[in-house]
VOFIRO-493006 format. One record per residue (C-alpha): residue number from 1; x, y, z; residue in three letters. Coordinates in Angstrom, 3 decimals, always signed. Layout:
% residues N
+------+----------+----------+----------+------+
| resi |       xx |       yy |       zz | resn |
+------+----------+----------+----------+------+
|  NUM |        X |        Y |        Z |  ALA |
...
+------+----------+----------+----------+------+
//
This chain:
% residues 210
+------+----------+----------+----------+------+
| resi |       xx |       yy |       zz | resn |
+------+----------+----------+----------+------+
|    1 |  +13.065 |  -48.165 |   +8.890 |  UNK |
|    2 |  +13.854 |  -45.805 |   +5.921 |  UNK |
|    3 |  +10.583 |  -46.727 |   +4.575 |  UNK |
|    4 |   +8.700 |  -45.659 |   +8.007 |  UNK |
|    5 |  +10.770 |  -42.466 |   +7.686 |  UNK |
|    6 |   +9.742 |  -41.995 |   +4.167 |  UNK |
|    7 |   +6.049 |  -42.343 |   +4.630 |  UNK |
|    8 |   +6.033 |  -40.072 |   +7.979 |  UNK |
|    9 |   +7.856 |  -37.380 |   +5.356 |  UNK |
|   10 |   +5.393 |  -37.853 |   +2.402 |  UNK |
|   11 |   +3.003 |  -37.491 |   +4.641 |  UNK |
|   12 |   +4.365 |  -34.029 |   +6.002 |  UNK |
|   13 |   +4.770 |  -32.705 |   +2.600 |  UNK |
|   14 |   +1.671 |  -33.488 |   +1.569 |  UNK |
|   15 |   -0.359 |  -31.588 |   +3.993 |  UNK |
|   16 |   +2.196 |  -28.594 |   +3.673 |  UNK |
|   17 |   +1.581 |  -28.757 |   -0.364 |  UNK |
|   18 |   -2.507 |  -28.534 |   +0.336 |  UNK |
|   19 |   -1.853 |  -25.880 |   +3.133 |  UNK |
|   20 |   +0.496 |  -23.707 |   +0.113 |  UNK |
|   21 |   -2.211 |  -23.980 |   -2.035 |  UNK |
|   22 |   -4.639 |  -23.102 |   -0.222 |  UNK |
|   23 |   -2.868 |  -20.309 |   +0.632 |  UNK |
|   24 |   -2.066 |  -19.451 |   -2.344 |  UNK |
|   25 |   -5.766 |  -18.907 |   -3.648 |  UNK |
|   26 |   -6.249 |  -16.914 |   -0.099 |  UNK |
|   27 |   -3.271 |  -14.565 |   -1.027 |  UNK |
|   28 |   -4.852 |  -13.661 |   -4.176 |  UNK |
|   29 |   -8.351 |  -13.149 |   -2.741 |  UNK |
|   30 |   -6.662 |  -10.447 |   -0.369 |  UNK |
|   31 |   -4.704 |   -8.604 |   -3.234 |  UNK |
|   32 |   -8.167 |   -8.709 |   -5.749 |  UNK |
|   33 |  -10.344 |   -7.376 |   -2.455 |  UNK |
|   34 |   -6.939 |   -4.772 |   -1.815 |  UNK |
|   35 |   -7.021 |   -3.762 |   -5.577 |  UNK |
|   36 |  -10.976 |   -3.419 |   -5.853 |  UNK |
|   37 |  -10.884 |   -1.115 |   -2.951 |  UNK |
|   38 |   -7.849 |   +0.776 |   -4.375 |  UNK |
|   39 |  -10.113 |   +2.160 |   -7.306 |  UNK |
|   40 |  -12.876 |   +2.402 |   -5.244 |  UNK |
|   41 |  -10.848 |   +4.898 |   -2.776 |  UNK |
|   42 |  -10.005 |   +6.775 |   -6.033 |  UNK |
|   43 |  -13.132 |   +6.608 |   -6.727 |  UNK |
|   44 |  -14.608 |   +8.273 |   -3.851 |  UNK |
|   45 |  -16.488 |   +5.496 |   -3.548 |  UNK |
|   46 |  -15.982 |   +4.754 |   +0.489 |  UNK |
|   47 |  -19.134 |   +2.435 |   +0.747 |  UNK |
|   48 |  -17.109 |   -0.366 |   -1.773 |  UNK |
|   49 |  -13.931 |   +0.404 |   -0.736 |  UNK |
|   50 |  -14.474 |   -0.488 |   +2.805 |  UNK |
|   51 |  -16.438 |   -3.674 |   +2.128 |  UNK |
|   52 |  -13.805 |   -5.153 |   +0.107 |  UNK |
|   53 |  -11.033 |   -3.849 |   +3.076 |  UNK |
|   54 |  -12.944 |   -5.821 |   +5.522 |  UNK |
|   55 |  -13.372 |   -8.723 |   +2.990 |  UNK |
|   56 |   -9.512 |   -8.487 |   +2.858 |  UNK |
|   57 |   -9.144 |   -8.579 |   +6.960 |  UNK |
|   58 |  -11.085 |  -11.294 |   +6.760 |  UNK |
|   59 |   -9.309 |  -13.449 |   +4.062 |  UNK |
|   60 |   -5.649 |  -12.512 |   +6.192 |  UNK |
|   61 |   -7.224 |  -13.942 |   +9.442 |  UNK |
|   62 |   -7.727 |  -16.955 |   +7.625 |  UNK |
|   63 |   -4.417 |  -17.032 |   +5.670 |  UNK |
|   64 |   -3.098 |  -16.680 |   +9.428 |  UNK |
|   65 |   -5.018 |  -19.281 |  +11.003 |  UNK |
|   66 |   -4.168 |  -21.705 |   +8.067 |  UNK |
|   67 |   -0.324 |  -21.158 |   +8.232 |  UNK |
|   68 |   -0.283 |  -22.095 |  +12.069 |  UNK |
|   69 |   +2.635 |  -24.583 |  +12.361 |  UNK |
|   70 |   +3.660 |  -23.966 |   +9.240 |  UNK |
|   71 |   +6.472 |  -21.205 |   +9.905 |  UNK |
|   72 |   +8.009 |  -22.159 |   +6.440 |  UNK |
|   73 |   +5.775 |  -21.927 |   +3.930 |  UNK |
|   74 |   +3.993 |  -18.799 |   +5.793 |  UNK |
|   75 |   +7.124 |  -16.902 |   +5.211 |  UNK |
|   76 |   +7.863 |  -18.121 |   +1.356 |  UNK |
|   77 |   +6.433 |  -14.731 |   +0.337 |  UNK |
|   78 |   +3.022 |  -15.192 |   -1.194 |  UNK |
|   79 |   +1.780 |  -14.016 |   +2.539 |  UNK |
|   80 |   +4.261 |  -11.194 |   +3.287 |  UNK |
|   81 |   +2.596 |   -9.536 |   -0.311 |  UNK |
|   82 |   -1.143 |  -10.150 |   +0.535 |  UNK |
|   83 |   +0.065 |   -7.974 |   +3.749 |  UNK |
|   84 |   +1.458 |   -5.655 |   +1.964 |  UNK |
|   85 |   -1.444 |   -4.881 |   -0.204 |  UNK |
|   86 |   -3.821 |   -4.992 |   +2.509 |  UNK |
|   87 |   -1.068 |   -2.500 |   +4.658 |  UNK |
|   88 |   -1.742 |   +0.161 |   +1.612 |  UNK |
|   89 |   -4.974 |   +0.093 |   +0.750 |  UNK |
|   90 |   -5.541 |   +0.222 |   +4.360 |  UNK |
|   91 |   -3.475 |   +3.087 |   +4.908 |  UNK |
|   92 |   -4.712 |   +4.820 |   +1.686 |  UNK |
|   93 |   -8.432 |   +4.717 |   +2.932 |  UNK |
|   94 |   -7.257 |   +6.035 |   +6.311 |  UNK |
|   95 |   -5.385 |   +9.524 |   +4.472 |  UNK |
|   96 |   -8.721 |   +9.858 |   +1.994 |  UNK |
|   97 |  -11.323 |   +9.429 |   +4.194 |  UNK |
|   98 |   -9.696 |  +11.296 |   +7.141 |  UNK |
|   99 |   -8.964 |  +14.022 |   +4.673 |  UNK |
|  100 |   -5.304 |  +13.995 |   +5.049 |  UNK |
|  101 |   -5.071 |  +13.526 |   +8.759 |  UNK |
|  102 |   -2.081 |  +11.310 |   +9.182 |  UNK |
|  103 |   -2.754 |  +10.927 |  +12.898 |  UNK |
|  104 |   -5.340 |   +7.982 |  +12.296 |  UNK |
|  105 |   -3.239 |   +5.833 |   +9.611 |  UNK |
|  106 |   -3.487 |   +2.034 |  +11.586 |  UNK |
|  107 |   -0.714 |   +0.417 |  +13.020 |  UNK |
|  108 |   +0.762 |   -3.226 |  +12.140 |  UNK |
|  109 |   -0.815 |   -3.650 |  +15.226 |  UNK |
|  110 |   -4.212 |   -3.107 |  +14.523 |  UNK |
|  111 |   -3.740 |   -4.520 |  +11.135 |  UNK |
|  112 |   -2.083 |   -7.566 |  +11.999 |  UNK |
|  113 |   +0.615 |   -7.953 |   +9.608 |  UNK |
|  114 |   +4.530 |   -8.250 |   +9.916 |  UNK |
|  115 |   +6.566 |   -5.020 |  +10.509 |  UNK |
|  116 |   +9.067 |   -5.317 |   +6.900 |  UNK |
|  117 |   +5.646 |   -5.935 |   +4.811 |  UNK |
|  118 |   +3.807 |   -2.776 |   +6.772 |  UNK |
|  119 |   +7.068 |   -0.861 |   +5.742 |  UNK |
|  120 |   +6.700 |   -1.988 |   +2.517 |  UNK |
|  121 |   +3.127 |   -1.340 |   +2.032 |  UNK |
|  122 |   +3.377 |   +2.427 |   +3.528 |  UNK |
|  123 |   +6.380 |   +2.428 |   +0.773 |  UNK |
|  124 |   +3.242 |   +1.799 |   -2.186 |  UNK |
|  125 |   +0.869 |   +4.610 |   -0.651 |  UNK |
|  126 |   +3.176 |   +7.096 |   -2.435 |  UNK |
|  127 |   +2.617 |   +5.819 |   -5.299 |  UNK |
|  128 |   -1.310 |   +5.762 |   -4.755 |  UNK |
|  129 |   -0.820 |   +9.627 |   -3.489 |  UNK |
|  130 |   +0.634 |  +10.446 |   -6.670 |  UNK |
|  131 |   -2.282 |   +9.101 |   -8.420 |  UNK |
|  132 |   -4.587 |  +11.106 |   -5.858 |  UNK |
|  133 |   -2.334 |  +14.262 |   -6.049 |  UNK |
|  134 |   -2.339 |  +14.665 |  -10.334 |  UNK |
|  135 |   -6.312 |  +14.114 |   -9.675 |  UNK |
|  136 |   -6.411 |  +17.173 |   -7.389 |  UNK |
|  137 |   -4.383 |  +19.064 |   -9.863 |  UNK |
|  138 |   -7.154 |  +18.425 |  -12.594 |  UNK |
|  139 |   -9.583 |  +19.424 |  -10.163 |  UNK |
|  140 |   -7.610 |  +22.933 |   -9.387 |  UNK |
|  141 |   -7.192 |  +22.291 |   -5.715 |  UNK |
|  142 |   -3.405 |  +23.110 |   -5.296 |  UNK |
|  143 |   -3.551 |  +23.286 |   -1.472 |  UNK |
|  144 |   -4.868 |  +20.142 |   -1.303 |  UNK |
|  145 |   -2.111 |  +18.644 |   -3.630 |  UNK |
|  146 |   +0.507 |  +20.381 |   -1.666 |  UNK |
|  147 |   -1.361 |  +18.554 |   +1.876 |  UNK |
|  148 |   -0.942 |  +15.228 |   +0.061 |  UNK |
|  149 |   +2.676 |  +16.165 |   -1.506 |  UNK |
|  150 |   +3.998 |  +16.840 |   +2.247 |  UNK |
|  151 |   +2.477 |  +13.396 |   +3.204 |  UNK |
|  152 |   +4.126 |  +11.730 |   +0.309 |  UNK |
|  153 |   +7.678 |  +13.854 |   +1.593 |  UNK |
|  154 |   +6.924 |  +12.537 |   +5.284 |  UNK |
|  155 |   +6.122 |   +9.015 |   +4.522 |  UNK |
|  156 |   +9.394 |   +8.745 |   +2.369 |  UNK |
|  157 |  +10.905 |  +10.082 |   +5.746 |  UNK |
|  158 |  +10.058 |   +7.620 |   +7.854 |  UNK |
|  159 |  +10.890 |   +4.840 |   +5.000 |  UNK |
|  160 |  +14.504 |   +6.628 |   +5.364 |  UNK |
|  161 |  +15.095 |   +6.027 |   +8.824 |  UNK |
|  162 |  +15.206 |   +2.099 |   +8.680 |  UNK |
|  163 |  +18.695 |   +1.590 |   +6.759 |  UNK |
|  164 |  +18.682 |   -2.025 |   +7.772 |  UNK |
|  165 |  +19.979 |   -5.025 |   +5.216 |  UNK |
|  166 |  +17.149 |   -6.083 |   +2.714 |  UNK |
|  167 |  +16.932 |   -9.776 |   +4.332 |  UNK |
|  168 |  +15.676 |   -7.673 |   +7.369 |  UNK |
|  169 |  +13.420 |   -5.254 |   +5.370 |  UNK |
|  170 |  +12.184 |   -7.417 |   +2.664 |  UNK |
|  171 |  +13.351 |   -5.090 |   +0.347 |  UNK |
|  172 |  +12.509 |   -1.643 |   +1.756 |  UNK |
|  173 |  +15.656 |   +0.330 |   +0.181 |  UNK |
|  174 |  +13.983 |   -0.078 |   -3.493 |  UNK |
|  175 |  +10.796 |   +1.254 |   -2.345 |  UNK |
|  176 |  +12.493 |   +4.244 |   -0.467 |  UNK |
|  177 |  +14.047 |   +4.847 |   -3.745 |  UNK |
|  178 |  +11.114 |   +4.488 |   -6.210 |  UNK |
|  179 |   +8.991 |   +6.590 |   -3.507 |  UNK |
|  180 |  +12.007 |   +9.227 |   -3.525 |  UNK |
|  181 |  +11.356 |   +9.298 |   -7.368 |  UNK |
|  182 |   +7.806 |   +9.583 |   -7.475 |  UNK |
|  183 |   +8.206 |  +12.473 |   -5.195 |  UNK |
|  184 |  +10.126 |  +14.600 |   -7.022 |  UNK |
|  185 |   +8.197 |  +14.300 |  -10.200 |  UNK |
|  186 |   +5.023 |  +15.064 |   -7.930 |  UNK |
|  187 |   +7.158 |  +17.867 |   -6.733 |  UNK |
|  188 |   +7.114 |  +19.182 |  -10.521 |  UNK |
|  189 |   +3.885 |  +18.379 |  -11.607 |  UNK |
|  190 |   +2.836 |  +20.269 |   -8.444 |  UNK |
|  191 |   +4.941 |  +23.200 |   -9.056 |  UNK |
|  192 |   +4.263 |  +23.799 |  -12.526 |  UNK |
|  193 |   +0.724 |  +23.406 |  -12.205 |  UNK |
|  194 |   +0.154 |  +26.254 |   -9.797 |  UNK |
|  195 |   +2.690 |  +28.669 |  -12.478 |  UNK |
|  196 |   +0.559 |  +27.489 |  -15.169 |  UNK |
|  197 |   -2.491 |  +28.632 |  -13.315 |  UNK |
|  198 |   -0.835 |  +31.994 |  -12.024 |  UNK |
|  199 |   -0.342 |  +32.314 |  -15.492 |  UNK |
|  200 |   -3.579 |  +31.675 |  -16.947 |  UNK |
|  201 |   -5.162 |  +34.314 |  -13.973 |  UNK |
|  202 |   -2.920 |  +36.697 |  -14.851 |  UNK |
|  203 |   -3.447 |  +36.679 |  -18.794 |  UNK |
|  204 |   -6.728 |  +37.052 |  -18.138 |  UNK |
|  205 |   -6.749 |  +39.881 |  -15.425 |  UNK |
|  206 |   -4.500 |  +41.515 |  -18.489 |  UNK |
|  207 |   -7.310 |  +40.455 |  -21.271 |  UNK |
|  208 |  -10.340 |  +42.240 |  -18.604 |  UNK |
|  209 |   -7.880 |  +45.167 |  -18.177 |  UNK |
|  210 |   -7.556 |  +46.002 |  -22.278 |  UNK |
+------+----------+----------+----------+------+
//
């Protein structure tokens, strides 16, 4: 009897180990097709970044799909960060290409993924806007970097507002924090930029005047 019970378990693990590891090569096909599209975005390139975002959908459908029946290994972790990647990149396209117009960023909805890794992955865009604010700054467009900085200051809002424990939020309080961070020093670079340049403008309005 042990022995049938022994088998019928060796047998279960044994199909759950394959299942892991296949999903384990999925997961980091989704964050190599997220991070591709990430420098793409930042890039300007739209064309590549898209293609590898729907490369991405593609590879979480099938992570999904895989993982059916398999509640315990699809929430070990490897899955909830392939979401999360896929959340940001996805959101990050939506605020470039859109030209800052919040009202189109997708839902977990339409992107299929878990509400705490969503959260988590609209916790990384500020990081990404940082990167896309200090760009606009070396291009001189200060209205645009304040647009972005206020999207940055509204997404750490909404981050604020769920004040839930971490086994709920998979760890949403550090991002709110690390986002809160990155804001401020945007908030400088932002600031002191558009002195500098007041600066500049008016040393040379002096310089034409003498």
């Amino acid at each position: 009897m042990l022995k049938e019970i022994s088998i019928r378990i060796r047998e279960n693990f044994e199909v759950k180990d394959k299942i892991r590891e296949e999903g384990l090569k999925i997961s980091r096909e989704i964050v190599r097709e997220c991070r591709t599209a990430s420098f793409a975005l930042h890039g300007k390139d739209f064309e590549k970044a898209e293609n590898s975002i729907e490369a991405a959908g593609r590879a979480l459908k099938k992570l999904e799909s895989r993982f059916e029946g398999h509640a315990d290994i699809y929430h070990a972790g490897f899955v909830e960060h392939a979401q999360q990647e896929y959340t940001e990149v996805s959101i990050l396209h939506s605020l470039l290409k859109d030209e800052e117009k919040t009202q189109n960023i997708p839902s977990p909805d339409e992107l299929r993924v878990e509400y705490a890794a969503y959260l988590n992955g609209l916790g990384d865009v500020v990081g990404e806007l940082r990167r896309h604010v200090l760009d606009l700054i070396r291009e001189d467009s200060f209205e645009k970097a304040e647009v972005f900085l206020g999207i940055m200051e509204n997404i750490h809002a909404v981050l604020m507002d769920f004040d839930y424990p971490d086994a709920i939020t998979g760890g949403l309080r550090r991002k709110t924090d690390v986002s809160r961070s990155l804001i401020e020093k945007t908030r400088g670079d932002v600031v002191n930029s558009i002195q500098q340049k007041k600066l500049e403008l008016a040393m040379q309005s002096l310089k034409f005047r003498l």
